[in-house]
N, C-alpha and C positions, 0 to 999 in steps of 0.2 A: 081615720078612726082614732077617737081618745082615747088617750093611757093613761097613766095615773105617776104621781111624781116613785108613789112607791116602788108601782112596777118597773121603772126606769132605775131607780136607787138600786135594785135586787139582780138587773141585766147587768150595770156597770160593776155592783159587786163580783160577778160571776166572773168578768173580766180580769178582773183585779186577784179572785184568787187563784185564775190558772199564773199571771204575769210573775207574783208574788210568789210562789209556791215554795222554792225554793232561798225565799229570801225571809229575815229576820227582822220585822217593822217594830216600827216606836208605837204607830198607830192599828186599829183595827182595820179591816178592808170597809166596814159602813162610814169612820170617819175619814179616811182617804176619799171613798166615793162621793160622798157629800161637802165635801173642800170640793170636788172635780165638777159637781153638780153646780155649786154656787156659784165659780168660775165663771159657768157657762153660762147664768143666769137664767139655772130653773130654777124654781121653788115650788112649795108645797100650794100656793095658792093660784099659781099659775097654767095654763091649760096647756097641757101637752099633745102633741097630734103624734101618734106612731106612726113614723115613715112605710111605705109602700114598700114590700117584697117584690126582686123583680120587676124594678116598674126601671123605663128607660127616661133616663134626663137628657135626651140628645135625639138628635134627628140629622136629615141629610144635609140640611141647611148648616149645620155646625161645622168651622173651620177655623182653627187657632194660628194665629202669627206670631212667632218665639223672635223675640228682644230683644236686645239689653235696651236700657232707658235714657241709653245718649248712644244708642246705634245712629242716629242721626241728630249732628248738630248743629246750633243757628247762632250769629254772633249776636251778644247780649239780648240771649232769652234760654229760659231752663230747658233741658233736654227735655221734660216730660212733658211740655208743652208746644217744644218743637216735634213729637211724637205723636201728638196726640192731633195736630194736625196735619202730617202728613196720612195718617190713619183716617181720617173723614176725606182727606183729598184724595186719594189712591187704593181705599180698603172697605170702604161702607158696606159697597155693593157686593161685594165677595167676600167678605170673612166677618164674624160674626163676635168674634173672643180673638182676646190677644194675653200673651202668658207675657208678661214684662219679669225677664231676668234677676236677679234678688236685687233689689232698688234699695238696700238699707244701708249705712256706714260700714265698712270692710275694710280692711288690712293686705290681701294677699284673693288669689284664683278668681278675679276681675268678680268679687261680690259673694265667691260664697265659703269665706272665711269673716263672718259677722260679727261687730262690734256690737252692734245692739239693734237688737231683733224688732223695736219696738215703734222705730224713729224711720223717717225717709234720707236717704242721703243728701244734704241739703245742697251738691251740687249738679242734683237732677231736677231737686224741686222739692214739694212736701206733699203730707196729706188732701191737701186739695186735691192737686192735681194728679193725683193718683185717684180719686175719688170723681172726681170730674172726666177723666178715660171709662173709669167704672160704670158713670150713665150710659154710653155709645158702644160698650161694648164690653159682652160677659168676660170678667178678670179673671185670669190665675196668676196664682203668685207662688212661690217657695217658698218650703217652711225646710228650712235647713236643720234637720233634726238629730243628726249625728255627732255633729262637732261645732262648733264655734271658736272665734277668732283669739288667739292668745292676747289679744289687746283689749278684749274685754274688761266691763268692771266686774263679769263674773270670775272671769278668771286671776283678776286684781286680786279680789276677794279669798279665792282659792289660793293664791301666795302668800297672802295675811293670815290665812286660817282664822278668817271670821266674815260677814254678813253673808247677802246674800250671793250663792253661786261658791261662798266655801268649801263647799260637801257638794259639788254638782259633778266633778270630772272623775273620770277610771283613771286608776292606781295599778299597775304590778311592780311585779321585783323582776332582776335578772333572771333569775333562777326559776321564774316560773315557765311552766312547758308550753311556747309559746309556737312550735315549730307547726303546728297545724294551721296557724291560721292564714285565710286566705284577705291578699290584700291588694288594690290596683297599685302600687307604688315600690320603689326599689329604697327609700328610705326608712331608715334603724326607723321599726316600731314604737319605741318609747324613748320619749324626750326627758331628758334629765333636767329638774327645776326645782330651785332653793325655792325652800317654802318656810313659814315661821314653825314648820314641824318639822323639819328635816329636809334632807334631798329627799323629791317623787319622784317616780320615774312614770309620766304621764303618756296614755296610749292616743297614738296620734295615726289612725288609720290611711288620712292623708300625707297632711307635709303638718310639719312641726309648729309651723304658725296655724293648723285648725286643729283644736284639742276635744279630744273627745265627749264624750258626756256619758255619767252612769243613770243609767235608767235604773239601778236597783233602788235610788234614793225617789221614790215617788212627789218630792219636790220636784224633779227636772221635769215630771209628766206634767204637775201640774203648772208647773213656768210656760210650759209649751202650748200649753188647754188654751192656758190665756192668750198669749201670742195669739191663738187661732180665732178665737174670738175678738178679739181687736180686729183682727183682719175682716173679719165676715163684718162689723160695722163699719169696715172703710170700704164694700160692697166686692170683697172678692169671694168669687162662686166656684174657681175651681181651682183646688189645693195639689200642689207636686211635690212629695216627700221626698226630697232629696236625700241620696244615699243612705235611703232606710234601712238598707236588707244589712246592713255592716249595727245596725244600733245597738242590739243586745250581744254583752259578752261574755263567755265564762270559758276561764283559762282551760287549757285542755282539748278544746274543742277548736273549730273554726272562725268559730265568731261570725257565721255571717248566716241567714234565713234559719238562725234558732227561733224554736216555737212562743218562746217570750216575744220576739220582734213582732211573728204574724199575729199574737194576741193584743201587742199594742196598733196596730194597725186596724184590730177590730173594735176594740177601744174607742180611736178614736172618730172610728165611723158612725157608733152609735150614738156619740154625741153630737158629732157635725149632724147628720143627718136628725134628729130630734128637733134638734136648735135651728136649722136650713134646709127643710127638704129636697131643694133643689141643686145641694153641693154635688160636685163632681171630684174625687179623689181619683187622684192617680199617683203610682209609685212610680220613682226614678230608679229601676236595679237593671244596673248594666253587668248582667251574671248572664249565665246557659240558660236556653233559652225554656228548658224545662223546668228550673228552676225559677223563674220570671214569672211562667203561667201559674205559680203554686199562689201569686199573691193575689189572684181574684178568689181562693177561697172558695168557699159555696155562696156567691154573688153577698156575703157577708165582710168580705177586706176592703182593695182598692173596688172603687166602679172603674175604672181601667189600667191597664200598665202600661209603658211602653213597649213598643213590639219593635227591639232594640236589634232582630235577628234579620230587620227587613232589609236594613242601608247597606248592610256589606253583601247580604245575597241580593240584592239589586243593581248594585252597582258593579258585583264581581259577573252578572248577567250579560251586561251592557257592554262589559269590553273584553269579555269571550265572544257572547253572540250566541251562549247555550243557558237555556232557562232549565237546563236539566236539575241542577242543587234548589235553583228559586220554586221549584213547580214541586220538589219531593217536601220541602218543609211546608211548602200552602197545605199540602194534601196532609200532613199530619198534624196541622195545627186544628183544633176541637172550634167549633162555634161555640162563640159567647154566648152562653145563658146570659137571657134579658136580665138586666139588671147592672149587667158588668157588659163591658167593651174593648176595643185593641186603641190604641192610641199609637200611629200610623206616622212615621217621618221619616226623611233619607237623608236631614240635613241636621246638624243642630252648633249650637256653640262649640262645643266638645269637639268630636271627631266621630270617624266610623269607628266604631268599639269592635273589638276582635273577640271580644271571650262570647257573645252570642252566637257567633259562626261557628263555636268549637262544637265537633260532632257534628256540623250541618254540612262546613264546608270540611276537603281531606286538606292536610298540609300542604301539600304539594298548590294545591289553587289558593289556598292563603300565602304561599311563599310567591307567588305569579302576581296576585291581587296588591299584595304589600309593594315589591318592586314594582309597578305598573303604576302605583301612586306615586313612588318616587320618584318615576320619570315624569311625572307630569306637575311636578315641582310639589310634591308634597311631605309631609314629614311624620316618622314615625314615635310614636312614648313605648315606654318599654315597661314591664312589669316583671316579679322575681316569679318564677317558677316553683312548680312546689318541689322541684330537687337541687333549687338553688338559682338556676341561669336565668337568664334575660329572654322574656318573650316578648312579642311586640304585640302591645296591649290596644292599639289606637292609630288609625291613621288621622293624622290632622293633615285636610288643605279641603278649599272650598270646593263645593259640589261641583260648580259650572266647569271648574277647570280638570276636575275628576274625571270628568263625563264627556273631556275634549279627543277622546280618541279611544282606539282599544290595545287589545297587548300588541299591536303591531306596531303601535306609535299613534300621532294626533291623524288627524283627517279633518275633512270638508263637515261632518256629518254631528260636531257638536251641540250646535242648536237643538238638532233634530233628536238629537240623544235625549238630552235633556227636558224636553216637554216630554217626549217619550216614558220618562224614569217615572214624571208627574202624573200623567195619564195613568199609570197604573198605579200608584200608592192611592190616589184621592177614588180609584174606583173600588177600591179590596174593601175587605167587612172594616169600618172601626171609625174612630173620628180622625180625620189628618190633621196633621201640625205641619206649617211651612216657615222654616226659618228666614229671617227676612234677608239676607243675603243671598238666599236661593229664589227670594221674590226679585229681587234686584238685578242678579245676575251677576254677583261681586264673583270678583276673580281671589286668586290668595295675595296676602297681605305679606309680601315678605318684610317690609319696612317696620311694621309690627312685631315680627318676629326680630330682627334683629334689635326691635328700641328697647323690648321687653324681654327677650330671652327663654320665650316660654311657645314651644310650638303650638298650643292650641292659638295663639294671639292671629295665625295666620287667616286664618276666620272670624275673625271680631272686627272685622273693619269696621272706622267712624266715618263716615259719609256727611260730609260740608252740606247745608240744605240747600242754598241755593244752586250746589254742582249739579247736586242728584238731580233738582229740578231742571236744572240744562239737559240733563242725561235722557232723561225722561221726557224731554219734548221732543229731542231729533230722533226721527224715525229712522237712521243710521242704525243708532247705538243698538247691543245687546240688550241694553238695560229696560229701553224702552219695547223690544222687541218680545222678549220674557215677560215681562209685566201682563204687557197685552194678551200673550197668548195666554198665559196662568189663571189671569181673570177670566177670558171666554172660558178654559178648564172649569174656573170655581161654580161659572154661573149655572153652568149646563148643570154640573153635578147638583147641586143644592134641587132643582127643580125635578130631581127625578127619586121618586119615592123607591128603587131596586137601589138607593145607592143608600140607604138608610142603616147605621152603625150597624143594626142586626141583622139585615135583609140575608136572605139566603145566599150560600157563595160553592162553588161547586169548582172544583177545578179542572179541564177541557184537558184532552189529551193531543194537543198538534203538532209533534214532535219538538226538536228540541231548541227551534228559531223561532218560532210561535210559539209566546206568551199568552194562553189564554184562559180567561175563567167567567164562570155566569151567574149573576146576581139575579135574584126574584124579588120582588118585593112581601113583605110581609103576611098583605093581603092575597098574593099572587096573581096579581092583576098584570103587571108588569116584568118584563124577563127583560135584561142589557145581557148582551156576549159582550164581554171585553177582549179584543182580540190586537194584540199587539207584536207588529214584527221585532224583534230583537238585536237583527240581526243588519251587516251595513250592505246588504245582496236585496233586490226584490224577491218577495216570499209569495206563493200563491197557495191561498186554503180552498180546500174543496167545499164550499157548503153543506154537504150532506153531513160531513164532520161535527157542527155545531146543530144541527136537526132545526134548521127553524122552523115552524110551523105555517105548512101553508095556507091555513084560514086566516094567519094573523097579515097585517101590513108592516112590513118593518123599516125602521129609517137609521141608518149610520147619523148618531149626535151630532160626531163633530165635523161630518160635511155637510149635513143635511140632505145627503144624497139618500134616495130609496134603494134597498135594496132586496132582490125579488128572490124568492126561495125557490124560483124556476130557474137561476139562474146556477152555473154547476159549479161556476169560480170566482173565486175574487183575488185582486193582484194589490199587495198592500207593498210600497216604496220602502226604502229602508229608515228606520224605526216610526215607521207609521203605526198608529193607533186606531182602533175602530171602536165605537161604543155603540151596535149594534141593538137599538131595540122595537119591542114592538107597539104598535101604536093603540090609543083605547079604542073601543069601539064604542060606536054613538047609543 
């Protein structure tokens, strides 16, 4: 449907005066808007199409592989090129999008403390070949929108008190009421920095080498605009606001999912989507998990978030053996309205983030969860509390070796855990994201951990390409062993229209060893039981429990075995999975 440059000018206005409301501009909101317009390169003679309400940009085929851009390296040749062929050799057929970790010149937190937003790190490679990934396969990328790297020329700038980026960072004083605010980190809030105006004392939500940004100065909106549209001509289609929910601040309050942040976030949907109708926004807010759901909005903010509450209620599942916490928050979590979706992982760079568990899981199984990583060599970060103390904000250590046992200690039953974890993320409503360490079967990095001194390192392993490709041929190895079964997972899912972001999702009552829930498809043509044992005991479901229906023919996916609705039980091994569906009729 056409729009008109006006009616667009009048949206983004609107935008502008709930963000601004309580701010004092140089400019009007139509000259702010119309800077933010030309940015994006509308104009008045140009045709505009108004994006589709409601309309889904993803399907079952959609599968993202998370990054970084020298997770695998090659001797003399660029990471992004040694990536980009492992991706066509290992990945065509099953995944479709790969999100490459902030690829741009960086200082500190392995890329997302950015020197400049606008460049490729030249020891991954450059524009090309980030462009040339972009052909074979839908990109997302980071737009680091909260803070930026102290080594900046904006922040140069900001110490001179002059060009561009002088006037981009938040300011407080000691003395302002700062005790409300909620923050992932245990270091002093404000960095103290000679500037050609005096000591600042600059707000650093992170670590003191990422400095924040004020969004009250509508220059940093529109620094960002551009960034975003750079990016969409270097063909990236799906945008991850990294620690958005922290961007807007005002002393007094918390500082984090104020109503300025969610109107920049609709902001700048209405511009991506104008400019690309087929962008895909997703927020990065590792917060409670109610708090999380607020940023799809009325299918008007992100088109998805991360569903950040999955990794620790899945993995605290897996090494109890009760899906009792996993099956209470499926059941309370609402179905995406089309338009918006869950964006689905148990693995990522980071760690299992603890503050989505809060309210889902009780203490007592977070204090079990946390020590049971640490016995399987994992490590914890810690965050201040809001009465002062140290909680434990994060577990960092790699999935595979998370998932090597339960609270009893390790066992036989690892592998099996772990397809397991998989089978059920890649079948729940949403698009999955699989980090590639969890494609690999990487174990934790302690060597990493001690080069660098920073626990998430423990999960960032570099992978030598010709190792991996050794790894990867003997059928011995984990590695090759994961790979293989992840891909038969990916294939089967993409081919089945019940596993569709928004397909119907119902969740099964099987007590508290059986993990089960039932997808329909859209059209309701097709119904999957996903039926997964949990537990390290042979589990047996009664049939009559999931009601199949006996006109239909039904076949178990991932054996290919039939299975008859006459039949009164089924016997699933321990953490066997079933993707029970029914067949079309001719």
């Amino acid at each position: 449907m056409q729009s008109t440059y006006k009616e667009l000018t009048e949206l983004v206005e609107h935008h502008l005066a709930v963000i601004y409301n309580e701010v004092e501009l140089s400019q009007s909101y139509q000259e702010v808007a119309r800077d933010l317009l030309t940015t994006m390169e509308f104009s008045e003679d140009k045709d505009i199409t108004r994006p589709l309400r409601h309309h889904n940009n993803w399907t079952q085929q959609d599968a993202v592989l998370i990054t970084y851009g020298d997770s695998i390296e090659e001797e003399g040749v660029k990471p992004l090129k040694t990536l980009h062929k492992f991706l066509k050799q290992s990945c065509t057929q099953h995944i479709n999008s790969v999100h490459i970790l902030p690829f741009f010149p960086y200082s500190s937190d392995d890329g997302f403390a950015v020197i400049d937003y606008s460049s490729v790190n030249e020891s991954l490679g450059d524009w090309t070949d980030i462009k040339s990934i972009a052909k074979d396969f839908r990109l997302m990328s980071d737009v680091v929108i909260n803070h930026c790297s102290s080594r900046s020329a904006w922040f140069d700038n900001f110490i001179k008190g002059e060009g561009v980026g002088s006037d981009f960072f938040y300011t407080a004083i000691p003395e302002d009421d700062l005790s409300n605010v909620v923050r992932p980190r245990t270091s002093p809030l404000l960095r103290e920095t000679e500037t050609a105006n005096g000591m600042e004392h600059v707000w650093c939500t992170f670590s003191h080498d990422q400095v924040d940004f004020d969004f009250r100065n509508p220059k940093v909106l529109q620094a960002f605009v551009s960034i975003i549209r750079q990016y969409l001509d270097n063909g990236v289609r799906l945008f991850r606001l990294d620690a958005v929910a922290f961007l807007w601040k005002k002393v007094g309050t918390s500082c984090i999912n104020l109503e300025q942040t969610h109107e920049v976030v609709r902001l700048l949907r209405t511009l991506i989507e104008y400019a690309q109708p087929d962008v895909i926004i997703i927020t990065e807010t590792n917060i409670p998990n109610r708090e999380n759901l607020a940023y799809l909005g009325n299918a008007n903010e992100a088109h998805a978030i991360y569903n950040f509450s999955l990794p620790p209620l899945l993995v605290n599942t897996l090494i109890t053996g009760d899906c009792h916490y996993l099956k209470s928050w499926l059941m309370s979590m609402p179905p995406a309205q089309n338009g918006t979706t869950y964006f689905n992982f148990i693995a990522s760079h980071d760690g299992i983030g603890l503050r989505p568990a809060e309210g889902l899981l009780e203490d007592e199984e977070l204090t079990v969860l946390v020590n049971t990583m640490q016995n399987f060599g994992g490590r914890v970060s810690w965050r201040a509390s809001e009465n002062g103390q140290q909680k434990a904000y994060e577990i960092n250590i790699a999935l595979y070796d998370a998932l090597q046992g339960t609270t009893k200690g390790p066992d036989k039953w690892g592998f099996q855990r772990f397809i397991c974890a998989h089978a059920i993320m890649l079948a729940l409503e949403g698009i999955p994201g699989i980090y590639i360490h969890s494609l690999l079967a990487t174990g934790n990095d302690y060597e990493r951990v001690k080069n660098t001194s920073h626990n998430r390192a423990i999960n960032r392993h570099k992978w030598q390409y010709d190792e991996l490709q050794k790894q990867l041929a003997s059928t011995f190895s984990q590695h090759h062993k994961v790979l293989n079964a992840m891909g038969d997972l990916l294939t089967i899912r993409r081919q089945q229209v019940a596993f569709h972001p928004n397909a119907t999702q119902f969740t099964l009552q099987l007590g508290t060893q059986i993990f089960g829930f039932w997808r329909q498809s859209i059209d309701r043509r097709q119904s999957i039981f996903c039926i997964n044992n949990i537990s390290d005991e042979p589990q047996e479901i009664h049939l009559t429990d999931i009601n199949l229906v006996g006109t239909d023919e039904w076949l178990d996916l991932l054996t290919k075995q039939p299975i008859y609705a006459t039949d009164h039980t089924v016997e699933l091994a321990p953490y066997q999975s079933m993707w029970i569906s029914n067949l079309p009729k001719n």
